[in-house]
N, C-alpha and C positions, 0 to 999 in steps of 0.2 A: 022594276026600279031596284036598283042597288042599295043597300045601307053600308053606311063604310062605320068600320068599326076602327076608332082611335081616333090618332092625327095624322094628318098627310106630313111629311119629309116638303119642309120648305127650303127653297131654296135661296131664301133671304138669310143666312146662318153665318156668324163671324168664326174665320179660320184660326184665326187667333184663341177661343175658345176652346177649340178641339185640339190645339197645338197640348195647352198650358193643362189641358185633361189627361192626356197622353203623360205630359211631363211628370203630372203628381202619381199617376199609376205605375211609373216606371219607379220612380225615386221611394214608392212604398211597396214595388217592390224589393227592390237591392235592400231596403232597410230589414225586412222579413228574410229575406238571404242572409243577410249579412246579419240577423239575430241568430238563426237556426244554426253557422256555423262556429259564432262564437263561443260554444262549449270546445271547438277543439282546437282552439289558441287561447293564448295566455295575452290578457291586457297587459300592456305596458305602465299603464294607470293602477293596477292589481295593489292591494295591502300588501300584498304578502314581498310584493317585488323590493321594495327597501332594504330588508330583514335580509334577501338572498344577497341583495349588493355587498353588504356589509360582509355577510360571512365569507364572498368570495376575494372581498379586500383582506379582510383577515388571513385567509389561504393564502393568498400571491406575495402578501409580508412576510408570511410565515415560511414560501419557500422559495422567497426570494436571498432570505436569511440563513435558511439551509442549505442553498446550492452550494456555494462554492465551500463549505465545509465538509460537505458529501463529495464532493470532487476532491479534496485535497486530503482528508481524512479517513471517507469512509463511516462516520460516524454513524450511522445506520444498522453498520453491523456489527459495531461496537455497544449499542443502544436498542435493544431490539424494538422497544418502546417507538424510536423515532421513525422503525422503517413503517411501523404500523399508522402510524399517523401522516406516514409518506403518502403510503397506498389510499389511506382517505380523502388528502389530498387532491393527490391524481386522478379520484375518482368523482369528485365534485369537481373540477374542471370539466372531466366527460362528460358528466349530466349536463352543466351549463352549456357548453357546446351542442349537446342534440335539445337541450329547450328555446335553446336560440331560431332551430328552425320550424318553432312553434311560437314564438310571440311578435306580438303586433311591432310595427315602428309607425313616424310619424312620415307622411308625406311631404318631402319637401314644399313642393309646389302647392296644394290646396291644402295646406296645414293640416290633413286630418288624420286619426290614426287608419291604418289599415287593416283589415281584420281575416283579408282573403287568403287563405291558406298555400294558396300559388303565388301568391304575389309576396307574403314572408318568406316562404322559401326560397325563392329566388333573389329576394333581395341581400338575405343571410349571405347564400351561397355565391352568389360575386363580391361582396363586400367583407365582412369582417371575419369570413368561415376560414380562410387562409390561415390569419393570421391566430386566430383562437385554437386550431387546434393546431399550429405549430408550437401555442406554448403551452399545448397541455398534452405531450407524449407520455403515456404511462410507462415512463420505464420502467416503474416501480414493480411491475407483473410480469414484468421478465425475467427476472431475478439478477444476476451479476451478468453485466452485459460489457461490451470492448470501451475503454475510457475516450477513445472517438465519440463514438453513439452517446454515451454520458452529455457529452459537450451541449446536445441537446437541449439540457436543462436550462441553458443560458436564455432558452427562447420565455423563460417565463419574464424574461426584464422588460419585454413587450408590455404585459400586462399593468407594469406600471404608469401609463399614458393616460387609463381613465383615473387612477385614485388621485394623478397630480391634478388632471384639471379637474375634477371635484375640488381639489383645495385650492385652486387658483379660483375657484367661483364662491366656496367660502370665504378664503380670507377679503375676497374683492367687496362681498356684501356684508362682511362683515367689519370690517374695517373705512371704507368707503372712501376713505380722501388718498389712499396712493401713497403716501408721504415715503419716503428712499429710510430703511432702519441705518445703514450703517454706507459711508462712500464707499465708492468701489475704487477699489486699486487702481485700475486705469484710468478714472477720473484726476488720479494725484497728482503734478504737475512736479514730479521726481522722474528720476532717470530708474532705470529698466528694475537694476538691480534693488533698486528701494521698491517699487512695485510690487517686483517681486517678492521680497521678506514683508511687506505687508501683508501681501495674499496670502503668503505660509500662516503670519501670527494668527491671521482671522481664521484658517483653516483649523489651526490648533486651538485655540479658545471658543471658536462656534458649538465642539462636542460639548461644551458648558451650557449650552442651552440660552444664558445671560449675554454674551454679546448678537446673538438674535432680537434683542428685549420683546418678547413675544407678547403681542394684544391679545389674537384671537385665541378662541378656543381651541383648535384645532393646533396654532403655532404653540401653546404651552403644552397641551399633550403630546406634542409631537417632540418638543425642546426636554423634556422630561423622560421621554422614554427610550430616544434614539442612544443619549449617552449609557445607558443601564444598557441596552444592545451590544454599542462597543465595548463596554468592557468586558461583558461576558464572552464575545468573539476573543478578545485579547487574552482575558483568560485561560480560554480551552487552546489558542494557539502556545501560550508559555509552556503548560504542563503538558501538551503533545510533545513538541518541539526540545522544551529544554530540561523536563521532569523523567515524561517515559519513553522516549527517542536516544535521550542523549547518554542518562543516566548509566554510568554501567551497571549493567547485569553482575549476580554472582557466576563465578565458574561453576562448570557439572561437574568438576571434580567434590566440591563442596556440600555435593547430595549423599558422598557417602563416607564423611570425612565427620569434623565437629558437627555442622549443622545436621545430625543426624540426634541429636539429641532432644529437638523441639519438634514437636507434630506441624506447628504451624512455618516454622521455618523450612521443613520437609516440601509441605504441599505449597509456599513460595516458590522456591528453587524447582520443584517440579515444574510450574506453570513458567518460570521464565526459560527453563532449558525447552519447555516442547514450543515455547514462541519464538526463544530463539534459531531452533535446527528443522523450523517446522515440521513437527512431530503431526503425525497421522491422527483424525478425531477421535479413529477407533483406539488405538492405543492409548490416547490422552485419556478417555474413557474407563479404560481400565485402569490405567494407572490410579486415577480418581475413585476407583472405588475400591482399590487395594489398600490406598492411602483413609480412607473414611472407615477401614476394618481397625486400623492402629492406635485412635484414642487412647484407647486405654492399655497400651501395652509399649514395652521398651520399642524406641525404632529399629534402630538398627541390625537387630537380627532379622526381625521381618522385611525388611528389606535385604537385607543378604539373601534371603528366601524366597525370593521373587517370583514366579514362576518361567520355566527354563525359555520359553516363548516370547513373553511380555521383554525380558532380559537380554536376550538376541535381538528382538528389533529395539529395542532403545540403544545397544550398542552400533548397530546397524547403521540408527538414523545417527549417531554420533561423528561416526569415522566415514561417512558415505562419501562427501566430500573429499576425504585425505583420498580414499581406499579409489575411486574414478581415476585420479591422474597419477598413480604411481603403478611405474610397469608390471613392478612385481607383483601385482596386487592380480594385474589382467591378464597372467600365465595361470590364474586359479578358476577354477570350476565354482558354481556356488557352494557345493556342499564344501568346498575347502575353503571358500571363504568362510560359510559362520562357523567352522572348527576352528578356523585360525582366529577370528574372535574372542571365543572364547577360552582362547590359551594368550594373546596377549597382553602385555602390562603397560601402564603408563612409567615412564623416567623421567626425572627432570635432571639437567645440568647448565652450572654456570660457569659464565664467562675462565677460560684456564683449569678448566677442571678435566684430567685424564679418565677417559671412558676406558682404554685398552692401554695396555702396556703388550712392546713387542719381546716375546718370549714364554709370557704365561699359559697359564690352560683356557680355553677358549671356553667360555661361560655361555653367549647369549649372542643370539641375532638382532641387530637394531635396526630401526627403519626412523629415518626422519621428520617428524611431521613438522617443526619449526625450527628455527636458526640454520646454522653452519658448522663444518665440524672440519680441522686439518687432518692429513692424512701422511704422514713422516715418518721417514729414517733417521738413526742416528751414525754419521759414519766416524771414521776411526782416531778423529778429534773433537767428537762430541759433536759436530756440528749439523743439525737440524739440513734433513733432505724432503723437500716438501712433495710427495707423491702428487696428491689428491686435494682440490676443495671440493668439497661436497656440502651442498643442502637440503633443506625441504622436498622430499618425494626420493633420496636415493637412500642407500644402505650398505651397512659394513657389517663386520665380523663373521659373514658366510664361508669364507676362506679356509678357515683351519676346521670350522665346523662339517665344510664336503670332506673335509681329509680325513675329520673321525669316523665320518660316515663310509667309507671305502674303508679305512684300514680295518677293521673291523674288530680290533682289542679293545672296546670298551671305551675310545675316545681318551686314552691318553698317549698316542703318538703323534697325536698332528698340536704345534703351539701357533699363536699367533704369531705372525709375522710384521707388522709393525704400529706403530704406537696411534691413538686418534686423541685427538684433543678440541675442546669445545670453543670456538673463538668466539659464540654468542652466546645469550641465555635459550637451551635448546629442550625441547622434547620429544619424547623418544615411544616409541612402541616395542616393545623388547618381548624377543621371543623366544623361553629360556630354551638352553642346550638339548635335554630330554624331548620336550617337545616339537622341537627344528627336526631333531631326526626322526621323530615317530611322522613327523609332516611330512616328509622330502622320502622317506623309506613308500609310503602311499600311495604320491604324488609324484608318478616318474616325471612326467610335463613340466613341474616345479622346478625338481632334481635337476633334469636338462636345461633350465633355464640359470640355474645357480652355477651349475659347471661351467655353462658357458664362461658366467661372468668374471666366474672366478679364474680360468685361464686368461681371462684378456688384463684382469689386475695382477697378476702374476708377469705376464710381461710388459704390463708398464713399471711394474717393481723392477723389475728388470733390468728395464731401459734405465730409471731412475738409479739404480747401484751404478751402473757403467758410466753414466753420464758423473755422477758424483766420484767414484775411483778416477777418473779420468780428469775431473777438474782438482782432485787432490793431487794426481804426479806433477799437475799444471802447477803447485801452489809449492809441491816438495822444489820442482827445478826451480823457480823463481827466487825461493829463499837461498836454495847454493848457487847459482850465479849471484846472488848478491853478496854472501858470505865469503867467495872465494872468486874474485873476478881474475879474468883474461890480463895473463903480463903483455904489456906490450912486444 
């Protein structure tokens, strides 16, 4: 005889039991899954998650307000403050973008949140991952990157699509009846142009905050702070634009002239001359700390004192400019350039004022750096024979100067040979007699290049006598036929 130990398995059993048993073991499971992983996603529900809202509205205010000022300005590296605060910026966007592919959302379909770590991440990453880290490129870790690339930053205007509708869902629940603050223009039942100048007045008096008549909370803080915004943008555009853009500068002449008697006028003029000719940081550097030795001591000597180095490249970066496009400059070696630096002078001349007369002793080489200058004969009626216009970038008085330099007595056999006169307000780089030939005696290359020139104005001088002789026999015959005409 058998003993049966238990119950026998009847087969009287409702299917439907063992369905709804199944159903609860599955659904406690996924709920034990779905507890175990939520240490490594972030609830959407989270305390903490408002706090982060808020400071990444803050950030996208913040550099939404900054873009196009760092595009148009620069003020970043003007402010070094604000590049730092750039970088933190850009770098709380980064974090919000990779915690994005760490927190829950809600399911459309079965309203619940979702907690599965595959299922946020892929949800991130086709939907809003595009667009978030298009507007959050760090340029700021690049350092100075191409004003193309800059353009960039434009993507953070994106970001403004959730703060509005956050205030579209404020002011709705806050206010609650709809009612229109102010008609709209194109409700007016005026022609185009009235519309028009309406939209403008309200465009202009809305920065007042008071034609909004703001209810909610959200509309008086926002009526409140936007006008404080523009003004400060308008401000930092006036004093960009029409204070240190516009402003002139002093001349460099003036660092070693009067304002050489003020320390702090010294180390002005310093800083506007090396921002104007931009001057090198190492240089600016030193100058800066030669300038912070002088407190307490006369300027101007120490400054004539300069050292021989520092002095060559400020003149350098002065004349860099002239010294590129004039030929004479690009027949010289370097080393004869920073020698010829340091032997040239500035001149100045105005309008009718004679730099040479023709016949005297040949004093000095001139090169052009501004205006114009005539270049004439006087023939044997006094009347004005115009060789030469010359300006910016050419040069006189080498003429008589190669003559001293060949005849070899000391330089008083060779004179000028004709007269220059200033027809604008001109200046001049002048490089005295002594020096021209200690420079050209060196510089054969030079030498060849000055002879050359100088025979080719010698036969436009030339040509010019012959041409003038020639229109004066013209001027003698025409006066005697008129004084003594043909008898019939």
């Amino acid at each position: 005889m058998t003993k049966d130990f238990g119950r026998r398995l009847s087969h009287d059993f409702d299917a439907s039991q063992i369905l709804d048993a199944l159903a609860h073991m599955n659904s406690s499971h996924k709920a034990k899954l779905a507890e175990s992983q939520k240490s490594f996603v972030l609830s959407l529900h989270s305390p903490w998650k408002p706090y982060w809202d808020v400071l990444k509205a803050a950030a996208a205010v913040y550099a939404i307000v900054l873009t196009h000022l760092q595009l148009a300005f620069h003020v970043c590296d003007i402010v070094p403050a604000l590049f730092v605060i750039q970088v933190v910026v850009d770098t709380l966007f980064v974090v919000d973008s990779v915690l994005h592919f760490n927190t829950t959302f809600i399911d459309a379909n079965l309203m619940e949140e979702v907690f599965d770590r595959r299922l946020v991440f892929r949800h991130y990453l086709v939907g809003a991952f595009v667009t978030d880290w298009f507007t959050s490129v760090p340029l700021s870790y690049f350092g100075h990157v191409s004003p193309y690339i800059e353009c960039l930053r434009f993507g953070i205007l994106c970001r403004v699509l959730k703060p509005t509708c956050a205030y579209i869902v404020v002011t709705i629940s806050e206010a609650g009846n709809g009612t229109t603050r102010w008609d709209s223009a194109s409700d007016l039942p005026n022609s185009v142009a009235d519309q028009y100048f309406h939209a403008y007045y309200e465009a202009i008096t809305v920065t007042g905050g008071e034609s909004m008549q703001p209810t909610t909370t959200l509309e008086v803080f926002t009526s409140g702070v936007m006008p404080v915004v523009g003004v400060t943008i308008q401000a930092w555009y006036v004093y960009k634009t029409q204070v240190y853009d516009v402003a002139p500068p002093p001349q460099p002449t003036i660092l070693t002239t009067a304002a050489m008697h003020s320390n702090s006028t010294v180390g002005l003029c310093a800083g506007v001359f090396a921002q104007i000719h931009h001057v090198e940081d190492d240089c600016v550097q030193r100058t800066d700390a030669i300038h912070a030795k002088l407190k307490n001591c006369h300027v101007e000597p120490a400054v004539q004192n300069l050292p021989t180095t520092l002095t060559l490249q400020l003149q350098w970066t002065l004349h860099e400019a002239f010294m590129r496009k004039v030929l004479f400059f690009q027949s010289l070696e370097p080393e004869g350039l920073l020698t010829l630096l340091q032997c040239i002078e500035e001149w100045v001349a105005l309008t009718g004022d004679v730099i040479i007369r023709a016949g005297e002793e040949s004093q000095a080489f001139y090169l052009i750096q501004t205006g114009s200058v005539d270049v004439f004969l006087k023939g044997s009626n006094k009347k004005r024979i115009l060789l030469k216009h010359v300006g910016p970038g050419d040069f006189f008085g080498e003429m008589s100067l190669i003559g001293d330099a060949t005849a070899g007595d000391g330089g008083r056999s060779c004179r000028t040979t004709a007269n220059v006169e200033a027809t604008s307000f001109c200046t001049f780089q002048v490089l005295y007699k002594e020096l021209f030939l200690v420079l050209t005696t060196q510089n054969e290359q030079l030498k060849a290049f000055l002879t050359q020139a100088r025979a080719q104005r010698l036969a436009d001088a030339k040509h010019g006598q012959l041409k003038a002789s020639a229109q004066e026999d013209e001027n003698v015959f025409l006066s005697t036929s008129t004084r003594w005409p043909r008898q019939p």
